[in-house]
C-alpha positions in Angstrom: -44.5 91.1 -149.0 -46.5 90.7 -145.8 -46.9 87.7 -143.9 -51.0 87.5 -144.9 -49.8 87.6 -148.5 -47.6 84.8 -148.1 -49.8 83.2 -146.3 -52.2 83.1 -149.5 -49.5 82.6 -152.2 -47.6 79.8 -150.7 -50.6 77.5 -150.7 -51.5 77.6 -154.8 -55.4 75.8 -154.7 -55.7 75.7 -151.2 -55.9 79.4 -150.9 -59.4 79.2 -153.5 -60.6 76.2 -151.2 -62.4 76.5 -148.0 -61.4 73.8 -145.0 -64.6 74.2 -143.3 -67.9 74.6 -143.5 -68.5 78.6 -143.9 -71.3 80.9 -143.6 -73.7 81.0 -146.5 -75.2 85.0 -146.8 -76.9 86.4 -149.2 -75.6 89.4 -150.9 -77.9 91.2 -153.2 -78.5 95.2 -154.1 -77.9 97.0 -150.5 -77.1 94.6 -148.4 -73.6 94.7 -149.4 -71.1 95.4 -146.3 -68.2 93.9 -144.2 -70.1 91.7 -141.8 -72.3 90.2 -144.5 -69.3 89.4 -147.1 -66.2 89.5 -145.0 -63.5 87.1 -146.2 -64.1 83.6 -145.3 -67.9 83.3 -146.0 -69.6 81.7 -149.2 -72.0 84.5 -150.1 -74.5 84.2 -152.6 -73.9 87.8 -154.7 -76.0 89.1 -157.3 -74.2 88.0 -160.7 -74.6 92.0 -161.7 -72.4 92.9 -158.7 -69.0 91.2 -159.7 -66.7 92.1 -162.0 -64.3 90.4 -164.6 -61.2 89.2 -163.6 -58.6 91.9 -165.7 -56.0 89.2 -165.2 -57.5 86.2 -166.7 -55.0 84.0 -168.0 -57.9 82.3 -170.2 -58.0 83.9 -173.9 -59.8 81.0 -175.1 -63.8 79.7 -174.2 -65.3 77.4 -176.0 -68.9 78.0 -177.0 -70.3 74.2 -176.8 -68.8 73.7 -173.4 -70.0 76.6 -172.0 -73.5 75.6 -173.4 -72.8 72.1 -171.9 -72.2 74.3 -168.3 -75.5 75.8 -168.5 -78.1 73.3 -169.3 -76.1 71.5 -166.0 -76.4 74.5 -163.9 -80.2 74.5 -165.5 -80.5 71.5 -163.9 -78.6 71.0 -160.6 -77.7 74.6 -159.8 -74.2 75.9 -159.3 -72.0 73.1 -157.4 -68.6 74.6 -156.7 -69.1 78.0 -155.7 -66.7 81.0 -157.8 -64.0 82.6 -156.0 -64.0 86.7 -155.2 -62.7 89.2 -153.8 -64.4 92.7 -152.1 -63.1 95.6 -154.7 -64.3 99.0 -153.8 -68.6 99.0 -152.9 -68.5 95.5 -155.6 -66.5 92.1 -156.0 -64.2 91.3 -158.1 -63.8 87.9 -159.8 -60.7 85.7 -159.0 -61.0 82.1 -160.4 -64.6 81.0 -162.5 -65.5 82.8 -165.1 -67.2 79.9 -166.8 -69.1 79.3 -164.2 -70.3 82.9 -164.2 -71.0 83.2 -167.8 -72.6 80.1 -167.5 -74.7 81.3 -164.8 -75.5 84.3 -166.4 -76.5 82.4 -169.4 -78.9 80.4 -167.5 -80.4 83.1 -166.2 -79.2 82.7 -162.5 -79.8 86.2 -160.7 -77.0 85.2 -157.8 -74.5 82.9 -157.5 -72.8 81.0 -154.8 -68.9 82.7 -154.1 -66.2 82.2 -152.0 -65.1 85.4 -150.6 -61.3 85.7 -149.9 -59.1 88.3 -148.6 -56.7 89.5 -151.8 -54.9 92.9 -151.4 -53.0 93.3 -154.7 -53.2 93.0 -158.4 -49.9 90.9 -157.9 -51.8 88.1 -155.9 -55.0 88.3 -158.1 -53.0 87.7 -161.1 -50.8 84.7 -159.4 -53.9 83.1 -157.8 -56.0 83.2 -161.4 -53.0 81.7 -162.9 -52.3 79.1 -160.5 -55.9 77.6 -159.8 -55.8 77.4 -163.8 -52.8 76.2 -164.5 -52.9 73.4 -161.7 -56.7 72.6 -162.6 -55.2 72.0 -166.5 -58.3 74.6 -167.8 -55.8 75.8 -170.1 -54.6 74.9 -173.5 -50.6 74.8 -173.6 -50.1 78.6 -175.3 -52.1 79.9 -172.1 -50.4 77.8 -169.7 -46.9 79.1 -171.7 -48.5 83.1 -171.3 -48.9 82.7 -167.6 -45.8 81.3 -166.9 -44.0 84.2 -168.6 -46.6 86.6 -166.7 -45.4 85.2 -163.8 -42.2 85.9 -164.2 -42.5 89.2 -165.9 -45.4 90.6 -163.7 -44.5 88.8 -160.2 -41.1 88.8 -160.5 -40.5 85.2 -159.7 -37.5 82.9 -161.3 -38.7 79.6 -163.1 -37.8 77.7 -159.9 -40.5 79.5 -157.7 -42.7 79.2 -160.7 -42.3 75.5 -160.7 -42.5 75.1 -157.1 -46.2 77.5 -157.1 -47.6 75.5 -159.4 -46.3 72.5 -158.3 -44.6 71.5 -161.8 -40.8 70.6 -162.3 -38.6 73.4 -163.0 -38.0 71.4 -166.5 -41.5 71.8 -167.3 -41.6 74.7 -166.8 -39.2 75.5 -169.4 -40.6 73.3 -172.2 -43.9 75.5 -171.8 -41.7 78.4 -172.2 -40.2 77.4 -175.4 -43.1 77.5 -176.8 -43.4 80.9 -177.3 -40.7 80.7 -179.4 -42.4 79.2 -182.3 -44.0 80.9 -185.3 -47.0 82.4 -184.2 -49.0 80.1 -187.0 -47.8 77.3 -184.9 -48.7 78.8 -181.4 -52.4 79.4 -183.1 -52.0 75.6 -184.2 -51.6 74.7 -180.4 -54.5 77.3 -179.5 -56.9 75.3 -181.4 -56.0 71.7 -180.6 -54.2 71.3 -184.6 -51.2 69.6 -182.9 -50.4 68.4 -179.6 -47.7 69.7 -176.7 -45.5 66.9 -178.0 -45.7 67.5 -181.5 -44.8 71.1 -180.3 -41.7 70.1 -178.3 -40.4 68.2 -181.5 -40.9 71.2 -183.4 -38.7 73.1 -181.3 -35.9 70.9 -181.7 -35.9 72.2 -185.7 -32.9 74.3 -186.2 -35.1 77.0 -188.5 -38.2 78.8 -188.3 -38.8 78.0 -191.8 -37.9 74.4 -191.3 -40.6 74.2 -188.4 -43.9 76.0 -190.4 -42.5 73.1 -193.0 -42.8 70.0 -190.8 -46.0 72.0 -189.1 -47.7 71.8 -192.4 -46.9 68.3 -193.2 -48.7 67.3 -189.3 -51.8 69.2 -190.1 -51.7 67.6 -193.8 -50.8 64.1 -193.3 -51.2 63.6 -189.9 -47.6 63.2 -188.7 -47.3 61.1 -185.6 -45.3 63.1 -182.4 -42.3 59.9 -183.2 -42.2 60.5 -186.9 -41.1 64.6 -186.3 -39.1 63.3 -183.2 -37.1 61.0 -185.9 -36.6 63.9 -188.5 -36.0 66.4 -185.8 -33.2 64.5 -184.4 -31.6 62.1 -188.0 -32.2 65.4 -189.8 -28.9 67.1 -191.5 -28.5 70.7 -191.9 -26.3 70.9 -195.2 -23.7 73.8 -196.0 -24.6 76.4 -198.7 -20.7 76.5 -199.5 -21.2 73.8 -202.5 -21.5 70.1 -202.5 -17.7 69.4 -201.3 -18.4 71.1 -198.2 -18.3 69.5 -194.3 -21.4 68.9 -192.8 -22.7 68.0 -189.2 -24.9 66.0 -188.1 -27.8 67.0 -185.7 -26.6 64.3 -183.1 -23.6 65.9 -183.1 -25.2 69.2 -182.7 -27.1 67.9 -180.1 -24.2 66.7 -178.5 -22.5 70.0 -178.0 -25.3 71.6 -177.2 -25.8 69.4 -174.1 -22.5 70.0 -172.6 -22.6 73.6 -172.8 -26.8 73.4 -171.5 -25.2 71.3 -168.8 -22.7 73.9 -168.0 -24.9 76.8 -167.8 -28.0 75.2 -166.4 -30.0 77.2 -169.5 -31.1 76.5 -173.7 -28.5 76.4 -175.8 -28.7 76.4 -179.5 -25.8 75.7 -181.8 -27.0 76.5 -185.2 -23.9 75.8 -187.8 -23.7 78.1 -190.4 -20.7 75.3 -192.9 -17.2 76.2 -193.8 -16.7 75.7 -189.7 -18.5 78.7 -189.0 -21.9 78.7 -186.7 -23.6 81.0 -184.0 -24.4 79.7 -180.4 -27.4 81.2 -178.7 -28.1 81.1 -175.1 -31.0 81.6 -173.8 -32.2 83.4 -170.4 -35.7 83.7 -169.3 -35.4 86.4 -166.6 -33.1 88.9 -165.6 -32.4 87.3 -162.7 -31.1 84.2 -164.9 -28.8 87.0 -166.9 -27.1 87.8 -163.9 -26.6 84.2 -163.3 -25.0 83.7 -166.7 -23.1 87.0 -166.4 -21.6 85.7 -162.9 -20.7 82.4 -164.4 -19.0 83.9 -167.6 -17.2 86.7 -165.4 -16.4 83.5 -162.7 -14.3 81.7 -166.5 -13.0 85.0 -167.4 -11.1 85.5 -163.6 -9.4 82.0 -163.9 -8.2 82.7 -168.1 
């Protein structure tokens, strides 16, 4: 990494934002060059001339408020200027593709941009995600996706991840979770059905099937986010191995599950299986955060 690209990736919004007042060109057909639209100038570039984002953490625009954009740009213009980069003899878009569509839709022939100096797909990606994510444009599935394109595209641990987009680690990991859910319950959280908190209760379910059950019952009857926190945690999972059989309680669950979590600094899930018997899944969320684990287990197995 260069000293110029840490110098845009360490400062999350401020790298999208200009400090000063900057030169306002106009960049239409053949009067695109360096000296008019050099990084650091708000240029006015035909809408034709830039190009989609390809790493747009956004999956999801809604019609209405997009309509809502355009009758106010009808009226008052553009007021925050889009942010882009030069790409090849064109520009390339980095954060405001509402505002563009918008535009468009309006009819706008240019539009006000911020020109800013990014060099790889690596930065375009982490600067799309981070002016999102911190401006909270996205619903919690997309905030979840770009966290885990962070990590799995930028090669950054949770931590950095967290400290980009100036979250708590913790958070960070609760929106990770929730790709862990059914897919019918991730579409749920797409379209506003449930809420993040209703989702983070639904985690806490020891069974996939257990989870679309309670998810069903929200949608239906209109569960409050305390009522599935109170059957998530007084719930019992019973034994198969008849009616005599032992069972544990989920606070005990949860007990053990916080001493080991607290142990290994990761989610753990003990899922009891009756007759004694039960599987405990760890989980990791990079590679780097396996060899952790591996260097703590091979740190027991030295002292056995």
């Amino acid at each position: 990494m260069t000293t110029q690209k840490k110098s845009v990736l360490g400062r999350g919004l401020n790298a999208l934002i200009p400090k000063a007042p900057l030169r306002d060109v106009s960049v239409q057909e053949g009067e695109m060059n360096v000296e008019t639209a050099a990084p650091g100038v708000i240029a006015r570039i035909a809408c034709d001339r830039i190009r989609p984002n390809p790493f747009q953490p956004r999956s999801d625009f809604d019609h209405a408020s997009l309509d809502e954009l355009k009758q106010s740009i009808i009226e008052k213009g553009v007021i925050q200027p889009i942010t882009v980069r030069r790409f090849n003899d064109e520009y390339q878009l980095i954060t405001g593709e509402r505002r563009l569509r918008a535009a468009q839709a309006a009819g706008l022939v240019q539009i006000p941009a911020y020109v800013i100096d990014v060099q790889t797909d690596e930065e375009m990606l982490e600067l799309a995600l981070i002016e999102n994510i911190q401006r909270e444009h996205l619903n919690p599935m997309e905030v979840a996706a770009g966290f885990q394109r962070l990590i799995d595209e930028c090669h950054l641990t949770q931590e950095e991840v967290a400290q980009k987009v100036g979250k708590d680690r913790t958070t960070v990991t609760n929106f990770l979770r929730l790709l862990k859910l059914p897919v019918q319950i991730q579409d749920g959280l797409r379209k506003n059905k449930l809420t993040m908190g209703h989702a983070r209760a639904l985690i806490n379910l020891p069974s996939e099937r257990m989870q679309l059950k309670m998810y069903e019952k929200i949608i239906q009857d209109g569960l409050s986010v305390r009522k599935v926190e109170l059957y998530a945690k007084e719930g019992k999972p019973k034994s198969k191995s008849g009616a005599g059989a032992v069972t544990i309680s989920t606070s005990s669950v949860q007990s053990v599950e916080e001493k080991i979590r607290r142990a290994l600094a990761t989610k753990v899930s003990v899922r009891p299986k009756g007759g004694g018997r039960g599987d405990i899944v760890i989980e990791y969320y990079s590679l780097d955060d396996l060899d952790r684990l591996l260097d703590l287990f091979a740190a027991v197995e030295k002292y056995q």
